[in-house]
C-alpha positions in Angstrom: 0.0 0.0 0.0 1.3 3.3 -0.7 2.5 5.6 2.0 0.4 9.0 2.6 2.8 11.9 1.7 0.8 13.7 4.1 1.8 14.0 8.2 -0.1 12.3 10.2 -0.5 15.7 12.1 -2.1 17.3 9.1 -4.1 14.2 7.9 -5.8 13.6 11.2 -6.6 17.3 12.3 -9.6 17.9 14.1 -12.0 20.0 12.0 -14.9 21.0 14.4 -15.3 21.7 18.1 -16.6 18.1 19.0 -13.2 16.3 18.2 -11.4 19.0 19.3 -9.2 17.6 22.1 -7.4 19.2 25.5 -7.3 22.6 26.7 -10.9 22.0 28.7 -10.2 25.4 30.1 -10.6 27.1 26.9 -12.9 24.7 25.0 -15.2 22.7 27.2 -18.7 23.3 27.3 -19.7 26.6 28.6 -16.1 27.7 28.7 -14.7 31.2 27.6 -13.5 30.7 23.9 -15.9 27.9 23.2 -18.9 30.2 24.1 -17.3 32.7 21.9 -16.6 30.4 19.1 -20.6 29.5 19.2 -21.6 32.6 19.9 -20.1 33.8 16.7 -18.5 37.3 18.9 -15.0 36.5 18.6 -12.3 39.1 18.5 -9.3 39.6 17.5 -7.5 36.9 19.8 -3.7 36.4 20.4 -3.5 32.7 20.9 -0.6 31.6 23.4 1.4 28.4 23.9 3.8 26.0 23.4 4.5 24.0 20.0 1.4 21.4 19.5 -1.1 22.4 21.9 -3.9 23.2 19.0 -3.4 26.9 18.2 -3.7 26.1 14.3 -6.2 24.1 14.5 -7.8 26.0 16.9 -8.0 28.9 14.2 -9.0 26.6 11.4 -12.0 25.4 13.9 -13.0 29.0 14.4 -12.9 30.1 10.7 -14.8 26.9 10.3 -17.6 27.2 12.8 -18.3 31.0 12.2 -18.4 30.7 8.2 -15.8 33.4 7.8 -13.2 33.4 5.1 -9.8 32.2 6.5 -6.6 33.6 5.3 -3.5 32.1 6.5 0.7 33.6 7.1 3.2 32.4 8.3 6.0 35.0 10.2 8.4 33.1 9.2 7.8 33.2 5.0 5.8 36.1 5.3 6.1 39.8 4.9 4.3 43.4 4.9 3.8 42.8 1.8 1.9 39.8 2.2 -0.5 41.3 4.8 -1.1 44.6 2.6 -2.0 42.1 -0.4 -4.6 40.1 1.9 -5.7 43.7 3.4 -6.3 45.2 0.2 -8.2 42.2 -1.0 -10.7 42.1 2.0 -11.0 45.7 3.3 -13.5 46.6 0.5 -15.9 43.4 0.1 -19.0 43.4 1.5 -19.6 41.8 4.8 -17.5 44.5 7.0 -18.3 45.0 10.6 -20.6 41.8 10.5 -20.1 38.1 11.7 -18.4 37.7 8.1 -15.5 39.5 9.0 -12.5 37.2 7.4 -10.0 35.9 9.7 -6.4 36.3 9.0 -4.9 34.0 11.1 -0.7 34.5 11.6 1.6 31.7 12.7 4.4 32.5 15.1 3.3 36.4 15.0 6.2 37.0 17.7 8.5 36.7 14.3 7.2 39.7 13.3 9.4 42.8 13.8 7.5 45.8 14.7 7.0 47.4 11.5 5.0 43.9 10.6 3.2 44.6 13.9 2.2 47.6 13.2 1.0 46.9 9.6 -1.9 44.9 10.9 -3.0 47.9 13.5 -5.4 49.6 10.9 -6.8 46.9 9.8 -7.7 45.2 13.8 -8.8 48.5 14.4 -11.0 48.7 11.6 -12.1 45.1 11.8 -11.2 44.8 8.7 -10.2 41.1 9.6 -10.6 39.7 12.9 -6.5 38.9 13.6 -5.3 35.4 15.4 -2.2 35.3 16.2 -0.3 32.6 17.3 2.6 32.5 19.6 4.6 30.5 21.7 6.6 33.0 23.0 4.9 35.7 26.0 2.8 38.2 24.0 3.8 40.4 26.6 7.5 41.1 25.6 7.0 39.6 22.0 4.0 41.5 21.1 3.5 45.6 20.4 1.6 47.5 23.1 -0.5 48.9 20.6 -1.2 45.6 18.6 -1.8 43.7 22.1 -4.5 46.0 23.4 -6.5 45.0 20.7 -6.6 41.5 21.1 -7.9 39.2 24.0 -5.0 36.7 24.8 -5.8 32.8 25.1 -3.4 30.7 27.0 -2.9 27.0 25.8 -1.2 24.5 28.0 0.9 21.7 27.1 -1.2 18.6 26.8 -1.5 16.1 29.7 -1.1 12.6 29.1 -4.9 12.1 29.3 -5.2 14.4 26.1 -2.1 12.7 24.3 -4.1 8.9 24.8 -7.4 10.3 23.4 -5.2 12.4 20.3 -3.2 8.9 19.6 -6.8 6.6 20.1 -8.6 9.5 17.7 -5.7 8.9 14.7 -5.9 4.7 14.9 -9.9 5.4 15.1 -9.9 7.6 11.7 -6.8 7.7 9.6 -7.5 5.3 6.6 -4.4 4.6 6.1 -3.7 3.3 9.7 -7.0 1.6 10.0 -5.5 -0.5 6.9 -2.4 -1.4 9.5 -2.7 -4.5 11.5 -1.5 -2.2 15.0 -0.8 -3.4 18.5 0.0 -0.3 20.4 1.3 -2.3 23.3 3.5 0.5 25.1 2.9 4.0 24.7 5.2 5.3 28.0 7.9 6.5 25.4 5.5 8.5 22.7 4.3 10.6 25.7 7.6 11.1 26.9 9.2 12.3 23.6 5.8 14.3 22.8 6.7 16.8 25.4 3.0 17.6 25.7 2.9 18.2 22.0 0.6 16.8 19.5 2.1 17.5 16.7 5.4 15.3 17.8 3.4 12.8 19.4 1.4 11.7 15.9 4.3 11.9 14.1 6.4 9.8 16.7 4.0 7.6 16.0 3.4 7.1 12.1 7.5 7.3 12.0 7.4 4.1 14.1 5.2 2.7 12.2 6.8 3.0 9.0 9.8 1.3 10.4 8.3 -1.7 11.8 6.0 -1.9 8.5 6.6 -5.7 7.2 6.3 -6.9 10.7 2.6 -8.4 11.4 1.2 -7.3 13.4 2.8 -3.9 14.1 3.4 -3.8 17.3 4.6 -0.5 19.3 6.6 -0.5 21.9 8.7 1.9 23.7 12.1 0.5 22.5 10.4 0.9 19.0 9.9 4.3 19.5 13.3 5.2 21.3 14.8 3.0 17.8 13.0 5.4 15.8 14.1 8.8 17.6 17.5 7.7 17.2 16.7 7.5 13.5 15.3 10.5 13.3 17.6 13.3 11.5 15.1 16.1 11.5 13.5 16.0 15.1 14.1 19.5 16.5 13.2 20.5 19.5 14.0 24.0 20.7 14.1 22.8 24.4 15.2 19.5 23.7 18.9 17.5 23.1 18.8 17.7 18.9 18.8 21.8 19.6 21.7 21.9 21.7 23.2 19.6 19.0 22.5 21.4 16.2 23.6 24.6 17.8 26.7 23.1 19.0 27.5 21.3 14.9 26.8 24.9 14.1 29.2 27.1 16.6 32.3 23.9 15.8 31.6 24.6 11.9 32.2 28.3 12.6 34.9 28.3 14.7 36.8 25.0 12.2 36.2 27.7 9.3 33.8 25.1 7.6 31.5 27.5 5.8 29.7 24.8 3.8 28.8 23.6 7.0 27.9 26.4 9.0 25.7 27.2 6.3 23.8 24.0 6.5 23.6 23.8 10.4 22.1 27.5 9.8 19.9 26.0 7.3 18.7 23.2 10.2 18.1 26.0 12.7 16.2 28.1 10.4 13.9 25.4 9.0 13.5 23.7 12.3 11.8 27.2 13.9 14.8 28.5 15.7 14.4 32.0 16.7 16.7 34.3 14.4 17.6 36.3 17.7 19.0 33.4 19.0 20.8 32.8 16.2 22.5 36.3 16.0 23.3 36.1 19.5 25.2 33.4 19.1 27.2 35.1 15.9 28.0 37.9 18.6 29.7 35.0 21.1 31.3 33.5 18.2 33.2 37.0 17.1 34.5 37.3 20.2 35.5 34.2 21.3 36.6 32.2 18.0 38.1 35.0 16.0 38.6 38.0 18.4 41.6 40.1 17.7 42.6 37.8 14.4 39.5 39.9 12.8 37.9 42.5 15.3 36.0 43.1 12.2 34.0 39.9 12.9 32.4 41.6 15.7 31.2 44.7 13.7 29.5 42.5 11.6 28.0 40.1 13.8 26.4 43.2 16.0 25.1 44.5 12.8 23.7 41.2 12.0 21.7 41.1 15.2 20.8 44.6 15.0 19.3 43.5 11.1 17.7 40.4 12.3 15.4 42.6 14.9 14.7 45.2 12.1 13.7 43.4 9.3 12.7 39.9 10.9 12.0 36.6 8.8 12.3 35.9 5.9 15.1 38.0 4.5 16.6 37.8 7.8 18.0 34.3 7.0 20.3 36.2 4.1 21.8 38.6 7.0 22.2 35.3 9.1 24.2 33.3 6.1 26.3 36.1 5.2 27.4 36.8 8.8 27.9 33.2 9.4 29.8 32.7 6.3 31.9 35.8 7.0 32.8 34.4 10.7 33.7 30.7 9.0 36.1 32.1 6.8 37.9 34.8 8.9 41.3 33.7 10.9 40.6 32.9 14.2 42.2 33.6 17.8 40.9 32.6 21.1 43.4 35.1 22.5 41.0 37.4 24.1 38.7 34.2 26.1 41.7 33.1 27.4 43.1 36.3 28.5 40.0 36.7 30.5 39.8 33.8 31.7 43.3 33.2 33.0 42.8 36.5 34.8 39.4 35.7 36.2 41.1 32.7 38.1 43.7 34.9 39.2 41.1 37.1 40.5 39.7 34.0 42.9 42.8 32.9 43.8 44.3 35.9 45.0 41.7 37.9 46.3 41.3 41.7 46.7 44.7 43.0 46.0 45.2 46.8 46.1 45.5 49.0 43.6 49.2 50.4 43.7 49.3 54.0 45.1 50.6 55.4 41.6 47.3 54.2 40.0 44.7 55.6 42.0 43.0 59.0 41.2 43.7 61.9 43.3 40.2 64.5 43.3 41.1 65.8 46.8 44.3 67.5 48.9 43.7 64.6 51.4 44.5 62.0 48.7 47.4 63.4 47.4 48.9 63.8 50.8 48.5 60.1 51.1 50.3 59.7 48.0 47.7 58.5 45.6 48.8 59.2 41.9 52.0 59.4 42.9 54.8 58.4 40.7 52.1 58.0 37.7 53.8 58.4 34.5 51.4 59.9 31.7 52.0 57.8 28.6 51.2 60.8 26.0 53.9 62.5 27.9 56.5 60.6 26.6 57.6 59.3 23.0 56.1 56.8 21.2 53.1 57.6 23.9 54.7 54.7 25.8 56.5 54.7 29.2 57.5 51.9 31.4 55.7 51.3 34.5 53.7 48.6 36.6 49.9 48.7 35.8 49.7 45.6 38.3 49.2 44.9 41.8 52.4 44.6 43.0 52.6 40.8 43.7 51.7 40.6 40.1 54.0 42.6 38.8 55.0 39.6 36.1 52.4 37.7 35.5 51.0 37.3 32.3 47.9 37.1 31.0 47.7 38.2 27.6 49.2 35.7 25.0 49.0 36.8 21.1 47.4 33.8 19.0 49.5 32.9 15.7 47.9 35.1 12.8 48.7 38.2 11.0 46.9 41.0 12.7 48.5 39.5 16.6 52.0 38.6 15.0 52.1 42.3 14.6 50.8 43.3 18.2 53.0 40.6 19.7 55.9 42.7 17.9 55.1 45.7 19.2 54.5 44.3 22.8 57.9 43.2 23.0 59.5 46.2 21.5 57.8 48.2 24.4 57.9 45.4 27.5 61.1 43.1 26.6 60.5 39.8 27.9 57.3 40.7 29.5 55.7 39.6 26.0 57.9 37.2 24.4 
């Protein structure tokens, strides 16, 4: 039998309230949303939560059961030129200011930088559409004032493992192509457990275990099944999970071993896996300074203007600022220099304690100070030639320790040169 090319997620997705299942709080009978939903007196709603609690489907249901015209973005494909299209389409048609209002519903809206944001404020306003947003980030630090004060916020839970039975029972009881399947589902301890209280992961756990035991009659599920097919699994991503930390450690190693190939294609995992492009930057920023440092300080420029892109144009052209940073860190020189420097004198720190500042350091802004000798003996470096003078800058017990330590490439061959021409042996 031929394999569905369609996710179990997507082929089994509940379509009205009835087989909608979990978040009771919300959706069961005579609760908030639900009496909205019937009630046909939605508005403009900001839908919060983790990955696989229902928010899609949850907007699909209400376009569904209020007969409105549903238009769907995604943040992370999607632009102000995409809402102004879908704007300009619906603003005019008949239907305004009445139950028909068309829903525009917007997946991961927290992607949205604030000129996005701010796009859609006419048109909430207006009730032109009636906005759902979807987040899983908090509204309130993800979300404009402005935008969030015209929408009610709905919080979705992770589900329990009461919901994630009835979701898997649901897909065995109406999927046609697993109703074909002779299934056992003996064990099910290890599909919760990998779900994470999501629904999505959980079906898909599922139909990926499946398709490995397919030949096997009956099917039977297990959880050593299951943990086989996680291992198997190249494109699991969880952004709270082990494969994140993975894939964001391949990509930091593939920076730093001036791989850009595969930097690029650890980016690429990131990106198509839902990794905020925030995160992403911030890391870039680490990576200048600690990988390449004073071999290109350059790197840094560019990776703080990279961040300061991703927040002002957002996804999707913010993957090109991304790749071209990331590509321009893989192929600069690289010096670890600076980390070590501070770390060396971190521990020095601890292990020596407060020392004081030499006498000759210390600033002098009243008579009673300077009669106790502070800034005395300080030699003023633009005073002398070459705006360099001799003299100890350390506590005195550390008057030869060194901390600094030029890494092998061009630009610190050249400070190394200079160090010693000015300190002798200090910096050999």
């Amino acid at each position: 039998m031929q394999i569905p090319q369609i996710p179990l997620a997507e082929r089994v997705r509940p379509k009205d309230l009835e087989s909608y299942i979990g978040q009771e709080h919300l959706m069961a009978k005579n609760a908030v949303l639900r009496n909205q939903i019937e009630a046909n007196l939605l508005s403009s709603v900001i839908l919060w939560g983790p990955p696989g609690t229902g928010k899609t489907t949850l907007a699909q249901i209400i376009a569904t059961e209020t007969k409105r015209p549903f238009h769907k973005l995604s943040a992370i494909n999607s632009g102000v030129k995409d809402i102004r299209n879908i704007l300009d389409r619906v603003k005019n048609q008949p239907g305004l200011f009445n139950q028909t209002t068309p829903i525009l519903f917007i997946d991961e809206i927290h992607r949205f930088n604030k000129s996005q944001q701010d796009s859609l404020l006419e048109a909430v306003e207006k009730a032109w559409v009636t906005l759902i947003g979807a987040t899983t980030e908090n509204p309130s630090f993800e979300i404009n004032n402005a935008l969030l004060s015209r929408c009610q916020v709905f919080t979705l839970k992770t589900l329990d493992e009461q919901s994630l039975q009835k979701i898997l029972q649901r897909a065995l009881q109406t999927d046609e192509w697993l109703k074909k399947q002779d299934i056992v589902l003996k064990e099910t301890g290890a599909l919760i457990h990998y779900s994470g209280g999501d629904a999505r992961k959980l079906l898909n756990l599922f139909e990926q275990t499946v398709l490995q035991l397919l030949g096997n009659t009956p099917v039977i599920i297990t959880d050593e099944a299951v943990k086989d097919s996680v291992k198997n699994n190249a494109f699991l991503y969880d952004k709270k999970g082990e494969m994140h930390y993975n894939i964001v450690s391949a990509f930091i190693k593939s920076v730093r071993g001036s791989d850009p190939n595969a930097a690029v294609y650890w980016l690429a995992r990131m990106i198509e896996g839902g990794e905020d492009p925030v995160f992403i930057a911030r890391r870039l920023i680490i990576l200048a300074s600690e990988d390449i440092g004073l071999a290109n300080p350059k790197a840094l420029l560019i990776a703080n203007a990279a961040f300061d892109a991703v927040n002002k144009i957002g996804w999707p052209e913010a993957r090109i600022t991304l790749a071209e940073a990331t590509i321009y860190l893989a192929v600069s020189p690289k010096s670890n220099s600076a980390y070590m420097a501070i770390n060396k004198a971190q521990q020095l720190v601890k292990e020596s304690g407060n020392l004081e500042v030499p006498l000759s350091l210390r600033n002098a802004p009243t008579k009673l100070m300077k009669e106790q000798g502070y800034g005395k003996d300080y030699k003023y470096a633009h005073s002398y030639e070459g705006n360099f003078v001799k003299m100890n800058f350390m506590p005195k017990t550390l008057k030869n320790m060194t901390l600094y330590q030029p890494g092998n490439n061009v630009k610190e061959i050249k400070y190394k040169k200079d160090l010693k021409n000015k300190w002798g042996d200090k910096y050999s």
